[in-house]
C-alpha positions in Angstrom: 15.0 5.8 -46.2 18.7 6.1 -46.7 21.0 3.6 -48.4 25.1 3.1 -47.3 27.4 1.7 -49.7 31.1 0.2 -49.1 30.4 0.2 -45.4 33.7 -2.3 -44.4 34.2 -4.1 -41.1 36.2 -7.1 -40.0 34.8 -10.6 -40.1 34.6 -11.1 -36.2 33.2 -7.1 -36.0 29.9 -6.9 -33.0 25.9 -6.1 -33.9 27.2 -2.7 -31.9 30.1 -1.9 -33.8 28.2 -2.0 -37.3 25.7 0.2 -35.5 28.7 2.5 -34.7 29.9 2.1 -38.4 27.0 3.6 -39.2 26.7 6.7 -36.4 30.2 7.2 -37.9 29.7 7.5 -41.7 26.7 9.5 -41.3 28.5 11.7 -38.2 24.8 11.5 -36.6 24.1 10.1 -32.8 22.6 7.4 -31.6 19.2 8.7 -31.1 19.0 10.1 -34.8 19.3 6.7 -36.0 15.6 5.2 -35.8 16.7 2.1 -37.5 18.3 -0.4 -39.9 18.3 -3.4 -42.2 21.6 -5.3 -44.0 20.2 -4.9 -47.7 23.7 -7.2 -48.6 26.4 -8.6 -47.3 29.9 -9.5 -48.8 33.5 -9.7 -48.7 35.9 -9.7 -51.4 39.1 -12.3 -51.2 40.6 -11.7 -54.6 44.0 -10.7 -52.6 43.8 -14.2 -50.2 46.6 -13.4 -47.7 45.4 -9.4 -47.4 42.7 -8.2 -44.5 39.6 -9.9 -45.9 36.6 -7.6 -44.3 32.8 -7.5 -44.9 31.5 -5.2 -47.0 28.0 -4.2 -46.3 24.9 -2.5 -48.0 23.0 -0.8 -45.6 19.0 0.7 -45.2 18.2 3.1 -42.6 15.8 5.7 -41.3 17.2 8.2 -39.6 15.4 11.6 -38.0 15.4 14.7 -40.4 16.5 12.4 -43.9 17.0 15.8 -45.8 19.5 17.4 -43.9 21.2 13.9 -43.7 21.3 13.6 -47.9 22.2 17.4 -48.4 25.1 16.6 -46.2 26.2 13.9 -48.7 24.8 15.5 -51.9 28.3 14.9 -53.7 29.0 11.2 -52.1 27.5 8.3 -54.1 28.0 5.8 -51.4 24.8 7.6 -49.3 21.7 7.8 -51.1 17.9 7.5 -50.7 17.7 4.0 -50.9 15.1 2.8 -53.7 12.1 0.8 -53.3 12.4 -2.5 -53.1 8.8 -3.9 -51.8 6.5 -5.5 -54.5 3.3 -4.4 -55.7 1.1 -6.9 -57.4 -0.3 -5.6 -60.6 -4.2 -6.5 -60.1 -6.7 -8.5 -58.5 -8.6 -11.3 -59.9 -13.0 -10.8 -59.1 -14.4 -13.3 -57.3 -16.7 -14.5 -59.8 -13.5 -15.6 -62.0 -15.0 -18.2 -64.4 -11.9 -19.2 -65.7 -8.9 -20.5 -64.0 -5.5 -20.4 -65.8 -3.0 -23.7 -65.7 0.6 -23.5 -64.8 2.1 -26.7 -66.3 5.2 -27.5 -64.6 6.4 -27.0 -60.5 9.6 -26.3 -60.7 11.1 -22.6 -59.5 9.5 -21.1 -62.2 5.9 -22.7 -62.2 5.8 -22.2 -58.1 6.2 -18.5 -58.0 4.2 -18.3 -61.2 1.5 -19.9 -59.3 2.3 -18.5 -56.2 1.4 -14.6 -57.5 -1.5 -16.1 -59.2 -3.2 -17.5 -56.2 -1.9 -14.3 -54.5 -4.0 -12.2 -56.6 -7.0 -14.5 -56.6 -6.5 -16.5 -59.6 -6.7 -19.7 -58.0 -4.6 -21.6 -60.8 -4.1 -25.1 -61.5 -0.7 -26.7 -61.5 0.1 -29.4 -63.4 3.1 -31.8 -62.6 3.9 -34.7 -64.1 6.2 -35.8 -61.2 5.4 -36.6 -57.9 5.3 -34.8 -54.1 8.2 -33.1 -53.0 8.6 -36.0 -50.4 8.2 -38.9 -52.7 10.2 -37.7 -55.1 13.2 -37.7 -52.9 12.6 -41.8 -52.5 12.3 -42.5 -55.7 15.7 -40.1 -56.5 17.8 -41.6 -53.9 16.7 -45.0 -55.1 18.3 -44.4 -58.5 21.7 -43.0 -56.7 21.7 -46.6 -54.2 19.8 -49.2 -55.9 20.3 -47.7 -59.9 16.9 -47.7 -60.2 15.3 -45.2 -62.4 11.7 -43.4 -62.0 11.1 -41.5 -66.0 8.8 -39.7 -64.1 10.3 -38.7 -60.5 14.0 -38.0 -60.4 16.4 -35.1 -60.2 14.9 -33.7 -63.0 11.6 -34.4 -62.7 8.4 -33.5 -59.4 7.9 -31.1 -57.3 10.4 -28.6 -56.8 12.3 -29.4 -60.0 15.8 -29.7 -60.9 16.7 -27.0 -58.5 15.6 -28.9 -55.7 18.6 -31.2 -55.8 21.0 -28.6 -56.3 23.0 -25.9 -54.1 19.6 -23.9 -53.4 21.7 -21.0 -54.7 20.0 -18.2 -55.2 22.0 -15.7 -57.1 22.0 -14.5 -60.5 23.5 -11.8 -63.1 19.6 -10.6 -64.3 19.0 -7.0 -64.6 16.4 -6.4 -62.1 15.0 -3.4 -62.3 11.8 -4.1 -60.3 13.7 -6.1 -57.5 11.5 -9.6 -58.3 14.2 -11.4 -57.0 14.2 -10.0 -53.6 9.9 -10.9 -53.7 11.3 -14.4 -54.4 13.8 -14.4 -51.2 11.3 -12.9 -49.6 8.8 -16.0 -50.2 11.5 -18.4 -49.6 12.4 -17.0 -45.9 8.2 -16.7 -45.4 8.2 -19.8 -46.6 11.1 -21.2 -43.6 14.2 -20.6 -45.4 16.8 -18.9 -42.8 17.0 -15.2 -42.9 20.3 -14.8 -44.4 19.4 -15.3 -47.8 17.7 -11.8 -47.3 20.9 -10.1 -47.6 24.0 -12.7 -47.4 25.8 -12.0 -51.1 25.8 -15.7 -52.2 22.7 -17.0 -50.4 21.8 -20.6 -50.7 18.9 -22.9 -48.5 20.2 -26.2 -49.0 18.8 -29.4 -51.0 17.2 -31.2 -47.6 15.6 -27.2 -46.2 14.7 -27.0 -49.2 12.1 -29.4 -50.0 10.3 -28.2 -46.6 10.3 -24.3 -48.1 8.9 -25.7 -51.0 6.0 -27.6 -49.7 5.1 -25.0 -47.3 4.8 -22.7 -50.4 2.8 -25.3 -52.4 0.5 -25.0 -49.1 -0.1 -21.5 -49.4 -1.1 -21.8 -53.4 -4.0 -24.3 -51.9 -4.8 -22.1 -49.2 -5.6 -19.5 -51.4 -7.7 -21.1 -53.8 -5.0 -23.3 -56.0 -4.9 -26.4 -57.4 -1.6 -29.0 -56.9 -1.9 -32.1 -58.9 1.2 -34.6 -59.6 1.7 -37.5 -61.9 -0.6 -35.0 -64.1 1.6 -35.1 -67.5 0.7 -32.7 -70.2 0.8 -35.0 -73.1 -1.0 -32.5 -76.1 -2.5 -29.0 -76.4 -6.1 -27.9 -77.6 -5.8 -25.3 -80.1 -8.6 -23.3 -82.0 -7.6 -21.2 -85.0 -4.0 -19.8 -83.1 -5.5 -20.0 -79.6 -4.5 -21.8 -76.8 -8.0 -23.8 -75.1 -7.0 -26.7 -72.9 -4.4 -29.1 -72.7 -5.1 -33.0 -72.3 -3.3 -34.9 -69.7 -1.8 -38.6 -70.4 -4.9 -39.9 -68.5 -7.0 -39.0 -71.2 -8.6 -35.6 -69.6 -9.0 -32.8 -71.2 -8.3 -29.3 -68.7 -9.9 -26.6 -70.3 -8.0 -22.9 -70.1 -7.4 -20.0 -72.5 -4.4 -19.0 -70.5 -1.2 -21.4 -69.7 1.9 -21.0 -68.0 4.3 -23.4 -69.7 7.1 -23.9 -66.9 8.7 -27.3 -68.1 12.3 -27.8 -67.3 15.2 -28.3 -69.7 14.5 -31.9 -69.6 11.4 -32.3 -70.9 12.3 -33.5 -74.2 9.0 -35.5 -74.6 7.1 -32.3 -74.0 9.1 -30.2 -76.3 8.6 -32.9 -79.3 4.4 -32.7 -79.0 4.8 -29.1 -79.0 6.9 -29.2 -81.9 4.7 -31.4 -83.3 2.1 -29.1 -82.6 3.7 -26.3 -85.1 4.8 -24.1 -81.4 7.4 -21.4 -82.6 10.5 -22.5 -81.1 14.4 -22.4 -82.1 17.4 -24.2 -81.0 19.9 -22.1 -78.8 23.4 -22.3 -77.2 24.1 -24.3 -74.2 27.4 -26.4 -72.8 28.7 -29.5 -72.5 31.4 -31.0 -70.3 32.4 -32.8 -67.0 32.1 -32.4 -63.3 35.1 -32.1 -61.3 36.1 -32.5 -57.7 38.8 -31.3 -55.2 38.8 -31.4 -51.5 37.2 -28.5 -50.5 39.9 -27.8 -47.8 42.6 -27.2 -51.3 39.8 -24.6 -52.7 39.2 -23.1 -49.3 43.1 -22.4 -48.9 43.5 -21.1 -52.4 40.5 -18.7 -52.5 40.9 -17.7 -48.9 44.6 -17.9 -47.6 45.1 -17.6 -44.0 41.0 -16.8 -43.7 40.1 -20.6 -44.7 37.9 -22.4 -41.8 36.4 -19.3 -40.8 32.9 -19.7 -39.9 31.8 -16.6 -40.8 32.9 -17.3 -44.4 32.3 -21.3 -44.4 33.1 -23.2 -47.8 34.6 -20.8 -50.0 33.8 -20.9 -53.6 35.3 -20.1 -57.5 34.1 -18.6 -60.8 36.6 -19.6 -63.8 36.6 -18.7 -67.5 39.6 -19.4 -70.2 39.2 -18.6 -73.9 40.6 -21.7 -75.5 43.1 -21.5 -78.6 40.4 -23.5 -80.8 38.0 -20.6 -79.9 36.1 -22.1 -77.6 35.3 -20.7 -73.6 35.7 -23.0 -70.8 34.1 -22.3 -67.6 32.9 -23.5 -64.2 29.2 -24.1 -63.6 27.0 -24.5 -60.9 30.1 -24.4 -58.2 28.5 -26.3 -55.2 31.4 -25.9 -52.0 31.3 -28.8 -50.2 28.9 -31.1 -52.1 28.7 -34.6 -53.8 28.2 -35.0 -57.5 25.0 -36.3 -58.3 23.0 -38.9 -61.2 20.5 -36.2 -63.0 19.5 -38.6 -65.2 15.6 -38.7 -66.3 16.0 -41.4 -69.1 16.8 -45.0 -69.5 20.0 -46.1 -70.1 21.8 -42.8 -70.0 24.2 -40.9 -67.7 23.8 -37.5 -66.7 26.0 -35.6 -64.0 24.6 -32.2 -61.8 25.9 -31.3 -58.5 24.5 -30.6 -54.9 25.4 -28.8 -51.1 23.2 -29.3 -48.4 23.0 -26.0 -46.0 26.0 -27.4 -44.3 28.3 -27.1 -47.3 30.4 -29.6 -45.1 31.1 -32.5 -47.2 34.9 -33.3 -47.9 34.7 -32.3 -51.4 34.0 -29.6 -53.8 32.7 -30.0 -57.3 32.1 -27.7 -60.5 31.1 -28.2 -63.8 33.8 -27.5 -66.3 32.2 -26.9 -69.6 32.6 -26.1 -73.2 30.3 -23.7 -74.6 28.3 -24.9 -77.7 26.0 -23.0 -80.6 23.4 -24.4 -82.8 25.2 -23.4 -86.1 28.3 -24.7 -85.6 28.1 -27.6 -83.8 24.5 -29.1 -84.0 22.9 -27.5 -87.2 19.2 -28.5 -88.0 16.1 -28.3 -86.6 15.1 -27.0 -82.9 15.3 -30.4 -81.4 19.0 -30.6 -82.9 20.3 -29.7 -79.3 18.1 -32.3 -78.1 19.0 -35.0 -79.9 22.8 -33.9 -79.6 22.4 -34.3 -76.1 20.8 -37.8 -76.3 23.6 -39.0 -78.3 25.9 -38.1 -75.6 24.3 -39.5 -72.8 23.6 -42.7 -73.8 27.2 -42.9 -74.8 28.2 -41.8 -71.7 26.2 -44.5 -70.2 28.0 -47.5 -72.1 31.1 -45.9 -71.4 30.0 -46.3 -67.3 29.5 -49.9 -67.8 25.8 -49.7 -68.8 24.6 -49.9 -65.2 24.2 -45.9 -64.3 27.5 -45.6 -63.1 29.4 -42.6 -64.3 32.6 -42.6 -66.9 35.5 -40.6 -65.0 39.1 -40.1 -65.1 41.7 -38.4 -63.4 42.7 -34.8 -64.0 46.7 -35.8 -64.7 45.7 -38.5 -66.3 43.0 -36.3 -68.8 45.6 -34.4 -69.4 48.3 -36.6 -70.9 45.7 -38.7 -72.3 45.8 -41.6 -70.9 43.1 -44.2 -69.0 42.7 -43.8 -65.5 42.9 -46.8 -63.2 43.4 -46.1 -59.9 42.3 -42.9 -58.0 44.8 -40.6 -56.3 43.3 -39.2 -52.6 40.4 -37.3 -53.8 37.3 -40.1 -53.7 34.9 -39.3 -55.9 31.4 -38.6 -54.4 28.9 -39.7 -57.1 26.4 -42.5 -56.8 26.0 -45.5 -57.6 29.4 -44.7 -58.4 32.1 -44.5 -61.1 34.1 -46.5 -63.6 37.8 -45.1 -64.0 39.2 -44.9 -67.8 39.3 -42.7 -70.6 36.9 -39.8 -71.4 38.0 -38.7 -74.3 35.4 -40.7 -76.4 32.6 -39.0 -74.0 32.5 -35.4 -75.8 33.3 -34.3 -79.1 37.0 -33.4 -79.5 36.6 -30.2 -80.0 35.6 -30.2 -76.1 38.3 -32.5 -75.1 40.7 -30.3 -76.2 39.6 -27.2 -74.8 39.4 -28.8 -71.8 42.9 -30.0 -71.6 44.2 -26.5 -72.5 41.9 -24.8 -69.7 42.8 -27.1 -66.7 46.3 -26.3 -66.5 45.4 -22.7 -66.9 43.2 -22.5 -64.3 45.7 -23.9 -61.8 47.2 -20.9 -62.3 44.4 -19.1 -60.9 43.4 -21.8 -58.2 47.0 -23.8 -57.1 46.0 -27.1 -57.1 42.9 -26.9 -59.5 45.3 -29.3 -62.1 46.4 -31.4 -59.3 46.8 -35.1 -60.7 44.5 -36.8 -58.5 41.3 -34.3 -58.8 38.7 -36.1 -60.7 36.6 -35.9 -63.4 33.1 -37.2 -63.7 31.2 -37.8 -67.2 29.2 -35.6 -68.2 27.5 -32.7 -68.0 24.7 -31.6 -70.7 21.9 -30.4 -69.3 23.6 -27.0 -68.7 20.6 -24.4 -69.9 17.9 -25.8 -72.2 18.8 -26.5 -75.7 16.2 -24.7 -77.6 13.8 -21.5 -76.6 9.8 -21.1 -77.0 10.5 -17.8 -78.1 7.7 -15.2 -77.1 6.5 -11.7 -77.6 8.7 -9.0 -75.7 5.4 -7.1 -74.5 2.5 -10.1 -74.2 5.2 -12.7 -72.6 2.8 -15.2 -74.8 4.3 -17.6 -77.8 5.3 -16.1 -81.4 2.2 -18.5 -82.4 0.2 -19.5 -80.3 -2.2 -17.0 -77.9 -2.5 -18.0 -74.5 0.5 -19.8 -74.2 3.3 -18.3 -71.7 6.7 -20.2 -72.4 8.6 -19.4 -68.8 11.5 -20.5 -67.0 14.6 -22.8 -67.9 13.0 -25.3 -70.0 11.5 -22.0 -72.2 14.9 -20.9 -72.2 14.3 -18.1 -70.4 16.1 -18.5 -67.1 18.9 -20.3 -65.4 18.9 -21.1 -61.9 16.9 -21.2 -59.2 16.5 -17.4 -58.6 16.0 -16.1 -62.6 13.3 -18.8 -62.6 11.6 -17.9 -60.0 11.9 -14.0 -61.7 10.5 -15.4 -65.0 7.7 -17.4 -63.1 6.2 -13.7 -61.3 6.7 -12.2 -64.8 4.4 -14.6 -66.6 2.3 -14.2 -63.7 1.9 -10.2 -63.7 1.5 -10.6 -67.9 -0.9 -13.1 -67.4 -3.5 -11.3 -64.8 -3.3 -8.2 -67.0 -4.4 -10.1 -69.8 -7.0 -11.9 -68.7 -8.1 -9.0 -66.3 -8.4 -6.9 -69.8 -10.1 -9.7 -71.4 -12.7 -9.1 -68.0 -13.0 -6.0 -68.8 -14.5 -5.8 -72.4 
């Protein structure tokens, strides 16, 4: 198989004429090319009023391969195109006495137990949350009603945070073995539409979502797994530096000598038994900072000049950074074009902000987190639930400064910027629910933060015209970024510094971030996993 590089053609370009693209670069004929596949798709609108065209990646077969690549020996855009398919790494016997437990069904825990029951390890996941499906009542009762659920939220059930999100699936992992195009491939098996195969920024959607995701938690069954909810991991079983069970908060006691620790960022609870429980872990960097919101048609026209509107590029999107005079870097998180900003909250009486698109990407505004990076040693020395508890402190803050009532602080961006209370909003309405109290947010974040933020806003209006605009607003705040500490593990094993059997994964491990480098962390537990209990079969 041979793989194109840089092969350009204009937005509104025909099936035939990419075909032709192809007959062209190659100077073959129609019957010499057997076949193709897009491997990606993009476009690049740095230069907003210039020719925007799609750029494509491109597989093919075509007769006599050799004499095609000799042809191009010296051209790096023609290659053989590498091998992307997935091989598992072993087979579990069928007399398997012991099953290993995946604790945790976010993106991490679902491909994790996905590849187990794949390879016959018919695992059993344990999630303290509930069903994709009543989960969602229980979220959108907080967000109408401000009623809370500890244990079924936006952060917490099947799917995990990701669920209400984007459903973006991109990341900046190296990827030598192409994992993340196994987890595409699941998620399109699994009803997701074809274009995340090979789109550039590909995304499913919050509400197609939660249908790929039970359809997958299907398939773990019909291979052998076990799904159980409202099943909270509450203490671990541990003989002489090895892993043996865990014990649920019912009382019973699940007996494994192999766990796949998926938890989410937000399991604080969890992270304080298994502190308790002398688990190697360290506190590590993550950000704090605000959600903010623009009507998507400003960020559209900025990003994509006389292009803006066109369906074949939909919502357009931005990636900002500034290095702030006080040292610190301030940059955009989790973009979601044409969104609402969301309560993430999974704790009483405090306020957290996250954002979310549905497929659509059709709502009237667009929203970003704009953040503040932050380090364990400078700004919350101590122990590994420092980060933790600096986070706490915040968010319950933040929820006084709402009104007490799970409404969200928020200001405007003028306003934030001269530093004065807000009081009346401009034309951009804010999308959050249950909705928002206008003032100052200065109090909301240490100052160190605030006044980054005030020197970055301006400068990324220089980037995006209108980004500063007066009336964009701000909504408080934005914590739960990455996770704020790591289960550090062994390069090589994949299993805690401390404690055998135990496989830290995913975001809450500190290991991932994002839908896709979760679910690349979850088949990489998986594969270390099977080869160690298969060796342990073997002896």
């Amino acid at each position: 198989m041979i793989r194109i590089n840089e092969l350009s053609l204009p937005l509104d370009h025909s099936a035939d004429e990419l075909r032709q693209a192809i007959l062209k670069r190659l100077d073959i004929s129609d019957a010499d090319l057997l076949n193709f596949t897009v491997f990606k798709r993009s476009y690049d609108a740095r230069k907003k009023n210039s020719v925007i065209l799609f750029i494509y990646i491109i597989d093919l077969d075509v007769r006599d391969e050799a004499a095609v690549l000799s042809r191009f020996a010296d051209d790096h855009n023609v290659r053989p195109a590498p091998d992307t398919n997935y091989y598992s790494v072993g087979q579990a016997p069928a007399d398997l006495s012991e099953r290993p437990l995946v604790v945790g069904f976010g993106p991490c825990g679902l491909f994790a137990a996905l590849l187990l029951a794949q390879m016959g390890f018919k695992p059993i996941v344990l999630e303290r949350g509930k069903d994709v499906r009543a989960r969602t009542k229980d979220t959108w009762a907080l967000w109408r009603k401000k009623v809370l659920t500890p244990e079924s939220n936006v952060q917490f059930g099947e799917g995990g945070a990701g669920l209400f999100s984007d459903g973006k699936l991109y990341s900046q992992i190296k990827d030598p073995k192409f994992y993340a195009r196994k987890v595409v491939h699941e998620f399109v098996r699994a009803g997701a539409p074809d274009e995340i195969m090979y789109v550039s920024k590909p995304h499913i959607g919050t509400f197609r979502l939660t249908g790929v995701v039970a359809a997958m938690r299907e398939e773990i069954i019909a291979l052998g797994g076990e799904v159980r909810f409202e099943s909270k991991v509450t203490d671990l079983q541990i003989n002489d530096g090895q892993l043996e069970g865990v014990v649920l908060a019912s009382g019973e006691t699940i007996r494994s000598r192999h766990v796949v620790l998926a938890l989410g960022h937000s399991s604080r609870d969890t992270f304080r038994m298994l502190h308790r429980q002398g688990v190697f872990m360290e506190a590590k960097p993550f950000a704090v900072g605000f959600r903010i919101e623009h009507p998507q048609g400003l960020i559209d026209q900025a990003r994509l000049g006389k292009y803006a509107g066109h369906p074949e590029l939909g919502a357009a999107d931005y990636k900002l950074v500034h290095h702030a005079k006080n040292g610190r870097a301030v940059y955009s998180f989790c973009m979601c074009p044409g969104g609402t900003v969301v309560a993430a909250t999974s704790e009483p009486e405090r306020v957290v902000t996250n954002g979310m698109s549905q497929y659509s990407r059709n709502e009237r505004n667009a929203n970003a987190g704009i953040v503040v990076g932050i380090n364990p040693e400078q700004d919350f020395p101590g122990g590994p639930l420092a980060g933790v508890e600096f986070q706490e402190r915040l968010e319950s803050l933040a929820y006084e400064l709402g009104g007490s009532d799970y409404c969200a602080p928020a200001q405007l961006v003028g306003d934030f910027i001269r530093g004065v209370p807000s009081s009346e909003l401009g034309e951009v309405e804010p999308s959050y629910k249950p909705g928002i109290r206008l003032g100052d947010l200065a109090p909301s974040l240490p100052a160190y933060a605030i006044e980054a933020i005030r020197e970055a806003l301006p400068a990324f209006g220089k980037q995006i015209r209108g980004f500063d605009r007066a009336d964009a607003v701000l909504t408080g705040i934005e914590t739960r970024t990455s996770s704020p500490l790591r289960i550090t593990r062994d390069n090589e094993t994949l299993q805690s510094l401390n404690l055998k059997g135990l496989y830290p994964a995913g975001e809450g491990a500190g290991y991932a971030g994002g839908i896709l480098s979760a679910g690349v962390d979850g088949i990489k537990v998986a594969e270390a996993l099977a080869k160690s209990m298969l060796a342990e079969l073997s002896h």
